[in-house]
C-alpha positions in Angstrom: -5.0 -16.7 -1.8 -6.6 -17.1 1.8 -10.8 -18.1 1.6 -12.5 -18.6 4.9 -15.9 -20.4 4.8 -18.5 -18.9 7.3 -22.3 -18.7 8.2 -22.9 -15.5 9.3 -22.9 -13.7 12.1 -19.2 -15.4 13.4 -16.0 -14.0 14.6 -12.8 -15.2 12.9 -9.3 -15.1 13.7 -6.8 -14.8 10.4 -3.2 -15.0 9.7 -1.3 -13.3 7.0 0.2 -15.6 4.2 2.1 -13.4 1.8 4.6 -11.8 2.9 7.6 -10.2 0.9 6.5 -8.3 -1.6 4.8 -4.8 -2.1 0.9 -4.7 -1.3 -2.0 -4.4 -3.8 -4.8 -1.4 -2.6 -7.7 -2.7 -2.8 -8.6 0.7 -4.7 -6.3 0.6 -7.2 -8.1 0.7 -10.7 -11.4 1.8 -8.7 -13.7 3.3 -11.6 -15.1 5.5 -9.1 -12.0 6.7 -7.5 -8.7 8.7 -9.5 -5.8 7.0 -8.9 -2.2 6.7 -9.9 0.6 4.2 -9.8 4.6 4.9 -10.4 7.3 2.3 -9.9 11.5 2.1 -9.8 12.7 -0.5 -10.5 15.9 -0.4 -12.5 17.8 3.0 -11.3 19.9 4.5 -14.4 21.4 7.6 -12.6 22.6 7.9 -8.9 22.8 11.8 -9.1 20.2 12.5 -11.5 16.9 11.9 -12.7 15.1 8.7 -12.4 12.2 8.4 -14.4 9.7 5.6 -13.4 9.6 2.0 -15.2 6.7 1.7 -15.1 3.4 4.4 -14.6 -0.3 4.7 -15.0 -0.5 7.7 -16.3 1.0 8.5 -19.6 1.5 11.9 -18.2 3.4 10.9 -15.4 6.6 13.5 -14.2 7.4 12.0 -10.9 10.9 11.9 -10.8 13.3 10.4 -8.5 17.4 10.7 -7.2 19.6 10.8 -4.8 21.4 13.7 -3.4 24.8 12.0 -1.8 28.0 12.9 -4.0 29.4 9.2 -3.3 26.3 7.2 -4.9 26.4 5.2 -7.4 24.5 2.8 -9.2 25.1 -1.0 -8.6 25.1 -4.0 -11.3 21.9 -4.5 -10.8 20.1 -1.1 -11.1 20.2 0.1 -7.4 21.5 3.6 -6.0 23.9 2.3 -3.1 26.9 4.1 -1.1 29.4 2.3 0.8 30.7 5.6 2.2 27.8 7.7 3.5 24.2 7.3 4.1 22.6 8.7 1.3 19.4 10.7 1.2 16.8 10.5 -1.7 14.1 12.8 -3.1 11.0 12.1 -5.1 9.0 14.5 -6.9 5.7 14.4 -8.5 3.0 16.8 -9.3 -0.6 16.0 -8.6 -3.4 15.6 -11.6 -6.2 15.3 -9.3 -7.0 16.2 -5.6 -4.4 13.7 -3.6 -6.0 12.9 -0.2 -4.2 9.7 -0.2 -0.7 8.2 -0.5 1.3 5.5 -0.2 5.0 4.8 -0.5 6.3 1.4 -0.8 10.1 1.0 -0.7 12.5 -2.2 -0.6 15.9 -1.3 0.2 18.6 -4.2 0.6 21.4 -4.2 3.7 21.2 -1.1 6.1 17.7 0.0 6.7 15.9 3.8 6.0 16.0 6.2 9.2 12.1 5.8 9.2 11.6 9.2 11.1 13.6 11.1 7.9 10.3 10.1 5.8 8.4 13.3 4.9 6.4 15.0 1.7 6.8 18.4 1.4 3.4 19.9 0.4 3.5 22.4 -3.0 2.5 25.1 -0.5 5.0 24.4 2.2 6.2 27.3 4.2 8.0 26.2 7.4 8.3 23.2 8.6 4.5 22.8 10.6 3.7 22.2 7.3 5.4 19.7 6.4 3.7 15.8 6.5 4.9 12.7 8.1 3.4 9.5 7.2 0.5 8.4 9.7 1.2 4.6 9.3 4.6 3.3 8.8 5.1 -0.9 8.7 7.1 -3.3 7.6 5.4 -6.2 5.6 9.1 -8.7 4.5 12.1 -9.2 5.7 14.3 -11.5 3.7 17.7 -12.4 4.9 20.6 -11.7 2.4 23.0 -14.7 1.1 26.4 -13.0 0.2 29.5 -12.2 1.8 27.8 -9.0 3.2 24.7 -10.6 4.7 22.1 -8.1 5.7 18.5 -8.2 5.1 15.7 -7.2 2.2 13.3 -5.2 3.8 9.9 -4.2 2.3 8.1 -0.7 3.7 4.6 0.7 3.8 4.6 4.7 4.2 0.9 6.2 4.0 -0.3 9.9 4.2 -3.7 10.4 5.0 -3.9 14.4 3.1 -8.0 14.4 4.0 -7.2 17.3 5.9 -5.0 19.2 3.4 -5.3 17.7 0.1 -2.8 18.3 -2.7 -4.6 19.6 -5.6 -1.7 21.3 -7.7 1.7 22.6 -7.9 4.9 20.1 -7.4 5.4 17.9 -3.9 8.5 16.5 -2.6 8.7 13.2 -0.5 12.3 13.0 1.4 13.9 10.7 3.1 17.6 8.8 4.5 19.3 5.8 4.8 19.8 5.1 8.7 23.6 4.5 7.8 26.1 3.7 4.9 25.7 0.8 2.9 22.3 1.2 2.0 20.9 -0.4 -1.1 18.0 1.8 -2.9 16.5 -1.6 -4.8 12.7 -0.8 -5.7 10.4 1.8 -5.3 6.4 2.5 -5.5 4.3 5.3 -5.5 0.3 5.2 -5.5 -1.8 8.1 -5.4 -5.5 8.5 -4.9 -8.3 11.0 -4.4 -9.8 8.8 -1.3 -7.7 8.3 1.4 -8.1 4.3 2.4 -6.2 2.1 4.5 -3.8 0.0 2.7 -4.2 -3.0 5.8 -1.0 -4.5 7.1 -1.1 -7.9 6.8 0.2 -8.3 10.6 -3.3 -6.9 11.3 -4.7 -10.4 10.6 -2.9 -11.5 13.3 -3.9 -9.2 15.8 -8.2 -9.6 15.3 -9.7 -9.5 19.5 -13.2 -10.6 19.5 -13.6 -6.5 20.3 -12.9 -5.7 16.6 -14.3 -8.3 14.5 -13.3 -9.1 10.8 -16.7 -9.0 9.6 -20.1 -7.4 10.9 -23.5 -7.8 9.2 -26.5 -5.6 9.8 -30.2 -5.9 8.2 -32.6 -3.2 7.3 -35.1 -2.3 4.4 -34.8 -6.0 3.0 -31.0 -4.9 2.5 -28.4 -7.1 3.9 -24.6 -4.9 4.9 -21.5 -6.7 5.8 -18.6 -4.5 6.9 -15.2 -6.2 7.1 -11.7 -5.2 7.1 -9.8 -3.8 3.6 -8.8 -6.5 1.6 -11.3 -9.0 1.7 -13.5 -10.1 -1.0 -17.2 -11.5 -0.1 -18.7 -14.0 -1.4 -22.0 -16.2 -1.6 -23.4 -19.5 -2.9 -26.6 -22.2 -2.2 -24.5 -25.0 -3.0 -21.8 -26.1 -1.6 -21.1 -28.9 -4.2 -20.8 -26.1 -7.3 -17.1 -25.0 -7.1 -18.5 -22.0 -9.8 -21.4 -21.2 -7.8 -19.8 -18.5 -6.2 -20.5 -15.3 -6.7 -19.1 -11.7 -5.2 -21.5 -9.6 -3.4 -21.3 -5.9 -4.4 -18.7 -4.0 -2.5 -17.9 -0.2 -2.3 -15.7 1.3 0.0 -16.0 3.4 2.8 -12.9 5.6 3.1 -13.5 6.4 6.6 -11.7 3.6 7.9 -9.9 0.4 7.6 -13.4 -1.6 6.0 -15.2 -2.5 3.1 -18.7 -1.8 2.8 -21.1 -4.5 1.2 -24.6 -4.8 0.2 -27.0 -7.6 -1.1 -30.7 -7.9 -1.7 -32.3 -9.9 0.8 -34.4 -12.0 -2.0 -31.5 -12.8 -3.0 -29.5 -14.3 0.2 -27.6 -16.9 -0.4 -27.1 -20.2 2.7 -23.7 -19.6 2.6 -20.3 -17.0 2.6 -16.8 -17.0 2.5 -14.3 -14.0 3.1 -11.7 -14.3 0.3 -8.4 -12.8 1.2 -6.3 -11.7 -1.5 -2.5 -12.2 -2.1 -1.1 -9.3 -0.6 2.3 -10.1 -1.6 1.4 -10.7 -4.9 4.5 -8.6 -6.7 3.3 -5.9 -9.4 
């Protein structure tokens, strides 16, 4: 957990901590959002259905597998081939208007063929209508012990649907290992009817003084703050109280990579910090 202690207005430059494990949205759970979660994690068949481990929504169909003849699944529940490079599918139908999504994958050895990645809308009729992801990045890397050596990779794919938002029928999200020996370890799938940037944590370490973290603006004896996705804010008159702290309201604005929060000028507090959240922290 990152806090940074300020006195507003300053600029502040911030480097990532976690790194290695899938993010956290800051939406997920929203009450004022519909969202849905799905996760792989133990792989039972390498030609047929996968059901998730683990879902949201009792409801949940999504369904994963691989379409290579020569997978198969590995002692510790992932789809590998030593012989080809195999080529997955994921399908899920949507329960609410999807405008965004993100898929979170860690594969182990030989890495995805990122440009393979796309989701084949219910609706699809050629291929101008299929969607790529509009932010791919890669948030671990862990090198492999073993006689094969390798990496562990962890990768963010998110779809921004604003534009064409799945509201029914069954999608399709496809995509292929770069070579052989490709290791299918863990996947995620999270859904929501806002589309919100999930921030890389690299972005931390990229802040110019052209795009500051954190903004404030005053009007109507309202107080705004506007600072990047992923931060909690947070305000006490005393230093000296550890449990004086307390979280200024937050909402999110979807329109970008920010939060959105608001406090009563009455009730200003002398002091704020920026509280950045584990975004490693595993699920």
């Amino acid at each position: 957990m990152k806090v940074v202690f300020l006195r507003l207005p300053l600029l502040l430059l911030l480097s990532s901590e976690a790194f290695g494990q899938f993010l956290t949205p800051t939406w997920r759970d929203n009450p004022n959002m519909q969202t849905d979660l799905a996760e792989w994690d133990n792989f039972t068949s390498a030609n047929g259905d996968n059901a998730p481990d683990q879902t949201s929504d009792a409801n949940a169909n999504a369904n994963l597998f691989c379409t290579t003849p020569s997978a198969f699944i590995t002692s510790t529940g992932n789809i590998y081939s030593f012989q080809s490079a195999t080529s997955f599918q994921l399908d899920d139908s949507a329960s609410f208007p999807i405008r965004g999504l993100v898929l979170q994958i860690r594969t182990l050895g030989n890495s995805p063929d990122t440009s393979s990645m796309r989701l084949i809308p219910p609706d699809a009729v050629t291929l101008d209508d299929v969607e790529f992801p509009d932010r791919i990045f890669v948030t671990g890397v862990e090198g492999l012990s073993g006689p094969f050596g390798g990496d562990g990779t962890f990768r963010v794919f998110q779809w921004d649907l604003r534009d064409n938002p799945i509201s029914s029928g069954t999608y399709s999200i496809l995509f292929n290992a770069s070579g052989s020996s490709m290791s299918l370890d863990r996947v995620q799938l999270e859904l929501s009817d806002r589309y919100c940037v999930l921030p890389d944590p690299a972005e931390y370490d990229e802040h110019t003084d052209d795009r500051p973290i954190l903004t404030q603006e005053a009007s109507n004896a309202i107080v705004t703050w506007s600072a990047l996705s992923g931060a909690t804010l947070q305000g006490t008159s005393d230093l000296s109280d550890p449990s004086s702290w307390q979280e200024i309201t937050q909402t999110l604005d979807c329109s970008g990579n920010l939060m959105i929060m608001t406090m009563g000028m009455e009730a200003l507090p002398e002091f704020f910090r920026l509280e950045f959240p584990d975004l490693g922290a595993a699920q």
